[in-house]
C-alpha positions in Angstrom: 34.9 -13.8 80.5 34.7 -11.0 78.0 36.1 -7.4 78.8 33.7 -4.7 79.1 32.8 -2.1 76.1 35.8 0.4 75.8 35.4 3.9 77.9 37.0 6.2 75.2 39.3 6.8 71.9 42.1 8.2 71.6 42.2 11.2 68.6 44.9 9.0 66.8 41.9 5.9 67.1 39.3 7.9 65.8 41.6 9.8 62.6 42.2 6.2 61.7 39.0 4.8 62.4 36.7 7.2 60.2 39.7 7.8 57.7 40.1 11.4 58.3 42.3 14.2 59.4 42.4 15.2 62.9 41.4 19.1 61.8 38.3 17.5 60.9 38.0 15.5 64.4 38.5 19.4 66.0 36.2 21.3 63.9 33.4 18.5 64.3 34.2 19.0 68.4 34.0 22.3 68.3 30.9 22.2 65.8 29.5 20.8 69.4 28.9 16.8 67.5 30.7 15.7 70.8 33.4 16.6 72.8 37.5 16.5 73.2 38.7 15.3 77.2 41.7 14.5 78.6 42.7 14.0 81.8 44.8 16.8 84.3 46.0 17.3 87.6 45.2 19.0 90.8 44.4 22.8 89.2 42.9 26.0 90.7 39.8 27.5 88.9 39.2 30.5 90.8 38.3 29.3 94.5 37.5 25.4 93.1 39.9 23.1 92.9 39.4 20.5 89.4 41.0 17.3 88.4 40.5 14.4 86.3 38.6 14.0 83.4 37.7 17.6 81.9 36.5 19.1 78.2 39.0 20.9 76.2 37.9 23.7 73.6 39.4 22.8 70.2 39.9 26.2 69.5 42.0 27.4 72.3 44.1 24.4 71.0 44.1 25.1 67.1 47.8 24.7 66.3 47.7 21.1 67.6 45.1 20.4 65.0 46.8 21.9 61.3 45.9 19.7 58.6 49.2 19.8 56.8 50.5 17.9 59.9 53.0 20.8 60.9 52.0 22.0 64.3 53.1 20.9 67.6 52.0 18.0 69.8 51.6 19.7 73.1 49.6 23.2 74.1 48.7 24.9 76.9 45.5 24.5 78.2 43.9 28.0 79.9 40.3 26.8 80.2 38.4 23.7 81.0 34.8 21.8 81.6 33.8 19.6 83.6 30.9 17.8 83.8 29.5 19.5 87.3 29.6 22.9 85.7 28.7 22.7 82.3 30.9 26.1 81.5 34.1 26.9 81.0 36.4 27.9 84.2 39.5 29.5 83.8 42.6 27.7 85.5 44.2 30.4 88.0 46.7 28.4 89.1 49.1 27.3 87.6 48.9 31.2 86.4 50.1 29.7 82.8 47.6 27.3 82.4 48.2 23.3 81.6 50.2 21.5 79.2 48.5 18.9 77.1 49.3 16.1 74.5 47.8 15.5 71.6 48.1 11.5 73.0 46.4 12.6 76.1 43.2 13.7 74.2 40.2 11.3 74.1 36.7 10.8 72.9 34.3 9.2 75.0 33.1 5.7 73.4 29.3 6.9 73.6 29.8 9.9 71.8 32.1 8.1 68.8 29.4 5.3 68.2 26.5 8.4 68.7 28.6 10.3 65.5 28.9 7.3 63.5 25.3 6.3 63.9 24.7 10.4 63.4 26.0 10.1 60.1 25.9 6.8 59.0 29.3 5.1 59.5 28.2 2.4 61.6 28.7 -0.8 59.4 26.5 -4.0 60.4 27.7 -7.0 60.1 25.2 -9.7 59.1 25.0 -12.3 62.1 23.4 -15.7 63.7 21.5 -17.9 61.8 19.9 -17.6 58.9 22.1 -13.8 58.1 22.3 -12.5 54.5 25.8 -13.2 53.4 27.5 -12.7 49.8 30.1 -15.7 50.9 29.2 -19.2 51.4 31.8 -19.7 54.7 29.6 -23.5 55.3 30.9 -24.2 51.9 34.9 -23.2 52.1 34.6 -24.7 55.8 33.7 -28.1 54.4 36.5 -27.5 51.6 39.3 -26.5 54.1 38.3 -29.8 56.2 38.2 -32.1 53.3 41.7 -30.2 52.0 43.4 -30.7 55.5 42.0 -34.6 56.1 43.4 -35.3 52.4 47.1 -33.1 51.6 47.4 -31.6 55.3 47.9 -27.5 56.1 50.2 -26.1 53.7 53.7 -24.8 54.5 52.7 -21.3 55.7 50.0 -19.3 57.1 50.0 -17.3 54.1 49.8 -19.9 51.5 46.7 -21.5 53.4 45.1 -17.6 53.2 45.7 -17.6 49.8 43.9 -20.9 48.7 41.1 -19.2 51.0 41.0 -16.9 48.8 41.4 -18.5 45.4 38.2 -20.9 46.4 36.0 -17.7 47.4 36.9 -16.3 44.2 36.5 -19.4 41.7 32.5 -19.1 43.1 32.6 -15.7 43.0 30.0 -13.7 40.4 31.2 -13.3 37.1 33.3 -15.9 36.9 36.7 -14.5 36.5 38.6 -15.2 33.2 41.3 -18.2 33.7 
């Protein structure tokens, strides 16, 4: 059985998966292109009590997003969003607000895969029959089978990759010079 779609990224994920900096992460959240969570405990917000999943404003937070790398990895948290209220409520208690990690801080899935489509990031992969492909994988199956029913598998993992690779680039287009 197959494990459901992920829920969220992590800030960290998402850096590395759209090769950027996480100031640029914050200033697209607080752009509004989606929206920074993280999770908290019981907290006052006048005469409601909130916990759980709530939105953080990128700009209360700025030091934890320099680009140079320098700033800290935890800030305090004086306002929040959930998804009841639509609007910022200011925590009352704890009177100092919340402490937050950068680690803590999260993306939901929907809204990552909603950016990449956004602005064209999302990169399909040709599948099922009959897909557009530049490599011929039928052809370096049938040369790996006849290659392990004559000599065996080689000594090493990597020594098998690399006469992967040598066969997909002796078809490749140009030829490459011997």
């Amino acid at each position: 059985m197959a494990l459901p779609p992920r829920v969220f990224y992590t800030l960290q994920e998402v850096t590395a998966r759209w090769g950027c900096n996480i100031a640029d992460v914050a200033g697209w959240a607080a752009a509004g292109k989606f929206r920074i969570m993280t999770g908290i405990g019981l907290v006052r917000c006048g005469e409601e009590i909130v916990a759980g999943r709530v939105v953080l404003s990128p700009m209360d937070l700025m030091p934890l997003f320099r680009r140079c790398g320098t700033g800290p990895t935890e800030g305090v948290v004086r306002r929040i969003m959930t998804g009841e209220k639509g609007q910022w409520q200011i925590i009352t208690d704890p009177v100092g607000g919340v402490t937050v990690a950068v680690a803590d801080m999260m993306i939901m899935a929907d809204e990552v895969h909603g950016f990449e489509e956004e602005n064209d990031m999302v990169r399909r992969v040709p599948s099922g029959p009959g897909a557009a492909t530049p490599y011929d994988w039928e052809g370096m199956n049938i040369a790996l089978i006849v290659r392990i029913h004559d000599h065996g598998l080689p000594a090493t993992q990597a020594e098998l990759v690399a006469e992967m690779q040598d066969w997909f680039a002796d078809r490749s287009w140009p030829k490459r010079a011997p």
